[in-house]
C-alpha positions, 0 to 999 in steps of 0.5 A: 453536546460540546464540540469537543464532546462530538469529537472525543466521541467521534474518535472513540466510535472509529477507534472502536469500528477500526479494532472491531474490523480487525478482530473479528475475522481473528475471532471468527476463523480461529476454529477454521485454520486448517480448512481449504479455503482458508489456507488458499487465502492466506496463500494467495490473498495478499499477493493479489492484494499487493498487484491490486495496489501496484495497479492503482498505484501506476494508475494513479500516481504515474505522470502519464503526460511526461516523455517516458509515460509513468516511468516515475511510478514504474522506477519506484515500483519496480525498486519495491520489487528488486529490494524485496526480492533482495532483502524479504523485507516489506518494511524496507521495500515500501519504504525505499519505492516511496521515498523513491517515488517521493524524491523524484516527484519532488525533484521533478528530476524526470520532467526537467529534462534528464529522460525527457 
């Protein structure tokens, strides 16, 4: 098999794994929309999920070695927060945490001097 070949078919294998993730529990819990569990899930799952990324996320991504340990995270999140309690909107949240984020890691305007 050419190179390409392996690719074009390296592609299609993931596209279809990544879609058939998707669809199946759709297919599966179709039936069982009203069951406790169910409903329990939807209700608590992706604030969880949601905590569970903002935890990596300060983790990993914080300048912890900066003057203000992790400010540079915890400002980006911490506006998350405050446009999303704002506008309900997790589109623009995100957006406005990561470019946030981005700015100030790019800028250095934290390590420069200005808290620190």
């Amino acid at each position: 098999m050419s190179e390409t070949g392996y690719l074009v078919a390296f592609i299609a294998v993931a596209a279809i794994a990544t879609f058939a993730t998707r669809i199946i529990p759709f297919l599966f819990f179709e039936r069982h929309t009203e069951h406790p569990l169910i409903k329990h899930l939807g209700r608590y799952l992706p604030a969880a999920v949601m905590a569970l990324l903002a935890t990596v996320f300060l983790q990993r991504s914080g300048d912890w070695s900066a003057t203000v340990p992790g400010l540079d995270a915890i400002l980006a999140g911490a506006l998350v927060v405050i446009v999303h309690l704002w506008r309900r909107n997790a589109l623009l949240s995100i957006a406005a945490g990561t470019a946030t984020y981005m700015v100030i890691r790019q800028t250095g305007v934290l390590g420069s001097g200005f808290f620190g």
